[in-house]
N, C-alpha and C positions, 0 to 999 in steps of 0.2 A: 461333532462340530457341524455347525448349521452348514450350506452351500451358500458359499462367498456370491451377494448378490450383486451385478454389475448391470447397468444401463444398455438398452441396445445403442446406443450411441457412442458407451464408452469399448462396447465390444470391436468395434468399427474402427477403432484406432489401435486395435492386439496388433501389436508390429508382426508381420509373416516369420520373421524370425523366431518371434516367441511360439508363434504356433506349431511351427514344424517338431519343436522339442515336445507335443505332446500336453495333458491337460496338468499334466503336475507341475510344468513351466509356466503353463499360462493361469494357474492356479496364485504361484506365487506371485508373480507377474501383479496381480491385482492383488492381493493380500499386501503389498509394499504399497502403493499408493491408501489402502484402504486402513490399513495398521498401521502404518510408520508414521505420517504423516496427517496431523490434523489440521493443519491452517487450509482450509482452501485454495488461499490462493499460491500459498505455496507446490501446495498439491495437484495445482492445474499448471503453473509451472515448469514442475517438472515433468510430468505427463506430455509436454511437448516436449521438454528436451529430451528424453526416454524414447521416446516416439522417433525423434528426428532421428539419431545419432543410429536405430535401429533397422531405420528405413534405408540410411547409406549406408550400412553395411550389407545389407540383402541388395543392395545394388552393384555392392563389388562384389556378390556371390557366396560372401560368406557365413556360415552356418555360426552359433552360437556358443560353442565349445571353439572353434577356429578364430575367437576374438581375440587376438594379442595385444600386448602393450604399443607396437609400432602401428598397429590398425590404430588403437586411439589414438596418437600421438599426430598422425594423418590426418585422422576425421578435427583434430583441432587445430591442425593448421591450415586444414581446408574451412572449417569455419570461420577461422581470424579474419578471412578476407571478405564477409559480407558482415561480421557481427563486433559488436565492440568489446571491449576486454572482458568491462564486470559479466556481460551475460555469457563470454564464452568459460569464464570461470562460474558461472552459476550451472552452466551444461554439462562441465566435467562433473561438480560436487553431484548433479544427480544421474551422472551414469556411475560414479565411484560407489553412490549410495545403493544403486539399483542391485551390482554387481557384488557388493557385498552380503545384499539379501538372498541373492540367488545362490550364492557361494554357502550360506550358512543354511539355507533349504538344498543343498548337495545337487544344484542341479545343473552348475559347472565348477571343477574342480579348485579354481583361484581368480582372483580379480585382476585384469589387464589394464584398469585405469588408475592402480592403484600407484604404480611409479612412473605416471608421468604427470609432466610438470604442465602446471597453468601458465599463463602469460602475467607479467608482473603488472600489478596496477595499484598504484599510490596516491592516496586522495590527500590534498594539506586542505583544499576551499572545497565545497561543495558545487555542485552545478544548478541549485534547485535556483531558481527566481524570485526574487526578494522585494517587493513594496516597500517605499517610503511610508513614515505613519502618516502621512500628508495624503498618500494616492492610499492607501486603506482605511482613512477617515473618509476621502472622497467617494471611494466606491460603497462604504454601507450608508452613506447621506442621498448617496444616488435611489437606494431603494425604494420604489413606491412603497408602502406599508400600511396602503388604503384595500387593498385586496390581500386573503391569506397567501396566494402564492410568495406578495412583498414580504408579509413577517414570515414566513418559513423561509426563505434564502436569507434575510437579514440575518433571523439568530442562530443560520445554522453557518454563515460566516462567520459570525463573530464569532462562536463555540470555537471553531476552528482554529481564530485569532489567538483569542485570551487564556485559551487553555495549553498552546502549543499540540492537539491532538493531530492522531494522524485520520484520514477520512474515513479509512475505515473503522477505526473503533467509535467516531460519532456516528455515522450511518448503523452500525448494530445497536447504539441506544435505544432502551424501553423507554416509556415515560419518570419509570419507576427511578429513575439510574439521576433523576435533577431532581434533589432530593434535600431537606430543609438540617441544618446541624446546625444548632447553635441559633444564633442572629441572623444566619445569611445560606444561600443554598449550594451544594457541593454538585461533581458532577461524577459519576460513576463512570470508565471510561474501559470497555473490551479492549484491551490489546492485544497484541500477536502472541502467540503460546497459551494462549487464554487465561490469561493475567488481568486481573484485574487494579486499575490506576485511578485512587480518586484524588480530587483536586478540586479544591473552592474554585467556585465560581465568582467570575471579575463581577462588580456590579453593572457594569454596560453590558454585559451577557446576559447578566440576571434581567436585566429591562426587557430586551428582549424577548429571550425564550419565555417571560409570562406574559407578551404580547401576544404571540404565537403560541402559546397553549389556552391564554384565554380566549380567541378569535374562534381556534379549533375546536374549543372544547374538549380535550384532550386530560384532563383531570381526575377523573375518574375513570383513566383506562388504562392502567401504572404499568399491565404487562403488553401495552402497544406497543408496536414503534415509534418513538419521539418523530425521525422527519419521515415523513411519509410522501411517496407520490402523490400529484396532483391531475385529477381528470377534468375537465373542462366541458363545458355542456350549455354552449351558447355561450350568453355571458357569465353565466353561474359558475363557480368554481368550487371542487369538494374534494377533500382529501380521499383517497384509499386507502383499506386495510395494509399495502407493499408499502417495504418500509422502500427508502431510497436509497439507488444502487451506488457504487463510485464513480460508474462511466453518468449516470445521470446527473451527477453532482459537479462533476469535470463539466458537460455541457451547460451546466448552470451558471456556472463561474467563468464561461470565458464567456458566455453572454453577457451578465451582469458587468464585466470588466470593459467590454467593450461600448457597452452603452456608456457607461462612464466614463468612456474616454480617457481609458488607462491603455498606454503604447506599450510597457512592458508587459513579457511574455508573463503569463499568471498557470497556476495549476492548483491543484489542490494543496499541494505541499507547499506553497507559497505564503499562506498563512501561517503555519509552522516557524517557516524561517523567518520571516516577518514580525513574529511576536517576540523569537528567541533576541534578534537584531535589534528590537526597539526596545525591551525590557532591558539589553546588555548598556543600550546608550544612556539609560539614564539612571546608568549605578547601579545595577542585576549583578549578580556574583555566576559564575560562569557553574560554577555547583550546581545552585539552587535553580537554575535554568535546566539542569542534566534533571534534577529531579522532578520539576514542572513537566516534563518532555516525556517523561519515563525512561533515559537512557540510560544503559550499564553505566556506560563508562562516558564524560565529561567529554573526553577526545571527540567522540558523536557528535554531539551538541555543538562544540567548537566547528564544525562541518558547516553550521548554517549562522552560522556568528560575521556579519557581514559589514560591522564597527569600521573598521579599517577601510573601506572601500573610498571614505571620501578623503581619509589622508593622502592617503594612493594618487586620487585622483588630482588633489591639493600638488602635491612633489611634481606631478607628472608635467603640470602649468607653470614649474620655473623651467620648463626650458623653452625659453625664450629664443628665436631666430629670427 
C-alpha cells in the first residue's frame, strides 16, 4: 500500500492528540477523511469538527485512549453554548464516525461518543429565504445581459431557479451536462454522494443558458466548466478556465439582489425554495417537486414549501384592536 498522501496544510491541523499516539494513529487519522469520506465539503466539515473536539481535549490534558463518554458529553455541552443545535449534532456524528474508525484500526479499544446523546432539534418549516415569483422575476429582469458577466449570472440564476438545484451541483457542471433529448434540452446535475440528477430544462433557462453559451462561445468545449469565473481587463471582460466556486456565487447573488432592490435576505438556497414554493402555488404535487429537488423523501421538500405563509399572514390581520 502506497503512503497515504496528505498536504502540508492538512498536516498542520494533526490534532497533538493524534500525534502523541504515534504514526499508526496519525496514519489512520488521515485514511478516515481520505477513505471514508468523499463529498468535499463534507469532508472539510468534519476535519473541523475532528480537529475542534481534539483540540479541547488536549486542553484538558487528556490523552487519546483516556477519552470517555462523560469527556464527550462535556465537550457537547460546552459547545451548545456558542453553537446551534444542527451543527452541534453534525460535530458529534463526526467524532462518533472518527472514533469508530480508530476503533476498528485497534488503535483505541471502544468508542466514547457512541452513547451519548445529541441535543433534540425538530424542523416542521425550514429557515432557508424564500422570493416572491414577483421579486425573482424582478431580480433576473434587473440583469444587464449587454456584457457576458450579465448572461452568465442570469442563466446561472435561473438554472438554480427552474431546476430546484442545489449550487453546488450547478457550479460542478461541464458544458457537456445541458444537453439536447428530444425537442428541448435536459440538464445533468452532480449531486451529493455523486449521484447523478437529470431534469429537463424550463424553457426560460433554456433562453438563457444559449445566451451565455452563445456570447462565450462555450460549445465546443462539452468537458468545460459551464459557469466559469470572470476576469476583467479594463473594460474587456473574459471568462477563465475555474469553473465558479459557491462562496463566489453567494457574492454574486447578494449583489445582483441588492442592486435590485430585493430587501429580503437572498442565498443561494433561496432559489431552491423559491421554485419548490412557486411551482407548489400553482397546482405542483408536493411528489413531483421531491423529485424535481432530487430528495429521498417528500418531508424534505415540504421544508421549503412556503404556500401557507400568506394564509398565516391573512388570519394573523383579523385581529383587529
Amino acid at each position: 500500500m502506497g503512503e497515504l498522501v496528505v498536504s502540508v496544510a492538512a498536516q498542520r491541523m494533526l490534532p497533538a492528540t493524534i500525534q502523541r499516539e504515534g504514526p499508526k494513529a496519525e496514519r489512520r487519522f488521515w485514511e478516515f477523511f481520505g477513505a471514508q469520506i468523499r463529498n468535499p465539503n463534507t469532508r472539510e466539515a468534519y476535519l473541523r469538527a475532528v480537529t475542534r473536539f481534539f483540540l479541547w481535549s488536549h486542553r484538558q490534558g487528556l490523552s487519546l485512549p483516556d477519552i470517555e463518554p462523560l469527556h464527550v458529553a462535556a465537550y457537547v455541552e460546552t459547545l451548545m453554548l456558542t453553537a446551534s443545535r444542527p451543527t452541534v449534532k453534525q460535530h458529534l456524528a463526526a467524532i462518533r464516525m472518527i472514533f469508530d474508525w480508530l476503533v476498528t484500526g485497534q488503535i483505541v479499544p471502544f468508542n466514547p461518543a457512541s452513547s451519548v446523546r445529541g441535543p433534540k432539534y425538530i424542523v416542521k418549516r425550514g429557515k432557508t429565504p424564500v422570493l416572491t415569483a414577483e421579486q425573482a422575476r424582478t431580480l433576473l429582469d434587473s440583469i444587464s445581459v449587454e456584457t457576458l458577466l450579465g448572461l452568465r449570472d442570469r442563466a446561472l440564476i435561473a438554472t438554480l431557479l427552474y431546476s430546484f438545484a442545489r449550487i453546488s451541483a450547478v457550479c460542478a457542471m461541464r458544458v457537456e451536462d445541458y444537453y439536447p433529448q428530444g425537442k428541448r434540452y435536459w440538464l445533468r446535475l452532480h449531486e451529493k454522494g455523486g449521484k447523478l440528477h437529470e431534469v429537463p430544462c424550463h424553457h426560460k433557462a433554456e433562453e438563457y443558458v444559449d445566451a451565455y453559451l452563445d456570447a462565450a462561445n462555450l460549445w465546443d468545449t462539452p468537458k468545460a466548466p459551464l459557469f466559469r469565473t470572470i476576469r476583467k481587463k479594463g473594460k474587456e471582460v473574459h471568462l477563465t478556465a475555474n469553473k465558479l466556486t459557491r462562496v463566489d456565487a453567494y457574492r454574486m447573488i447578494l449583489r445582483r439582489a441588492k442592486a435590485a432592490g430585493i430587501d429580503t435576505a437572498t442565498c443561494c438556497h433561496s432559489f431552491r425554495a423559491t421554485g419548490i414554493t412557486v411551482y407548489l402555488e400553482n397546482g405542483g404535487d408536493l411528489e413531483t417537486a421531491a423529485q424535481i429537488a432530487a430528495h429521498e423523501s417528500p418531508r424534505t421538500t415540504k421544508l421549503y414549501d412556503r404556500t401557507n405563509d400568506a394564509l398565516t399572514l391573512e388570519e394573523i390581520e383579523r385581529i383587529r384592536v
